[in-house]
C-alpha positions in Angstrom: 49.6 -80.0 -99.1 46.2 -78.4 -97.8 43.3 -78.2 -99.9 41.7 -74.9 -98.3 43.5 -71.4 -98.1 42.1 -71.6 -94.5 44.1 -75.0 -93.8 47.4 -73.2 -96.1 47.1 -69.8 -93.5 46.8 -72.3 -90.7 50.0 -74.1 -91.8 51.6 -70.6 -92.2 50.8 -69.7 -88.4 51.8 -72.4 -86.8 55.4 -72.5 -88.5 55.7 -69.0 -87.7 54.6 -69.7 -84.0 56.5 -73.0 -82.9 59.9 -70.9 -84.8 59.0 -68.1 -81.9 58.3 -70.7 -79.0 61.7 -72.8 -80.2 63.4 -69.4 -79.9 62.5 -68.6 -76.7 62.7 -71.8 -75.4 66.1 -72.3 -76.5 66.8 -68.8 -74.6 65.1 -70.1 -71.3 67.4 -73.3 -71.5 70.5 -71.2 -72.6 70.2 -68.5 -69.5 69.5 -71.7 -67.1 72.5 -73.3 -68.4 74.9 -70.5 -68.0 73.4 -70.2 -64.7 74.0 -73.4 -63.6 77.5 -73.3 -65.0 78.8 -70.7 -62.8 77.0 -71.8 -59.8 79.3 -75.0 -60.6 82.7 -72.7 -60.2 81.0 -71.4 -57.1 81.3 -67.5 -58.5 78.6 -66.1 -56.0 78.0 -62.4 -57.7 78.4 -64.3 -61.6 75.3 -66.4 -60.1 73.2 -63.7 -59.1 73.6 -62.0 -62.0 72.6 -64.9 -64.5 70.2 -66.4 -61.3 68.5 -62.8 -62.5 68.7 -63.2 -66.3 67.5 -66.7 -66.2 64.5 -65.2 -64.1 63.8 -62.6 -66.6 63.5 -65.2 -69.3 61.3 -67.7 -67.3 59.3 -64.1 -66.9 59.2 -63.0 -70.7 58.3 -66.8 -72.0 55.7 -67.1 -69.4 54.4 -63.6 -70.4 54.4 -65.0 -74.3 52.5 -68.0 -73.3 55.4 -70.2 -74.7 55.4 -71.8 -70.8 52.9 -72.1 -68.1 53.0 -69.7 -65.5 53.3 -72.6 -62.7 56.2 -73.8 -64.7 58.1 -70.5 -65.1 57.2 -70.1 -61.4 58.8 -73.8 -59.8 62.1 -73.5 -62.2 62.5 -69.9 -61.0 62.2 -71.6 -57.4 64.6 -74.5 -58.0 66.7 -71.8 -59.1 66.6 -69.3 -56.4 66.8 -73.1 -54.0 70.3 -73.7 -55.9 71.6 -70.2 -55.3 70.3 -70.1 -51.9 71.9 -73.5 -51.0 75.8 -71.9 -52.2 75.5 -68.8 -50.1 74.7 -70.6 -47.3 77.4 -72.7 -48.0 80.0 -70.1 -48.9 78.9 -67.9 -45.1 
């Protein structure tokens, strides 16, 4: 236990800030995932719609400072490579 009300706040904070990063984490991962599932059964206007909610919460946890911009910014890219790579393929 902490000996200071300063060092008792501080624990108070940080569980109440790594609860919100695991949240949003676990959202970025989830909308990835579901992307990455329908690009897998090759369901091109499914993919473009969760390619643009898995961009939107790259965008809101970069916003939040939960990931890097530069992160949010190359998994956005990989993304839009993978969706990219299946229209071609489909036309």
């Amino acid at each position: 236990m902490p000996n200071t009300k300063q060092a008792l706040k501080r624990m108070r904070v940080t569980a109440k800030r790594a609860a919100r990063n695991r949240h949003v984490k676990s959202t970025v991962k989830t909308a990835v995932r579901r992307f990455g599932e329908t690009l897998t059964q090759g369901d091109l206007e499914a993919a473009r719609d969760k390619f643009t909610g898995a961009v939107k919460a790259l965008d809101k946890a970069a916003g939040k400072g939960v990931l890097h911009k530069n992160t949010a910014a190359r998994k956005k890219s990989r993304l839009a490579q993978r969706l990219n790579k299946l229209v071609s393929h489909i036309s």
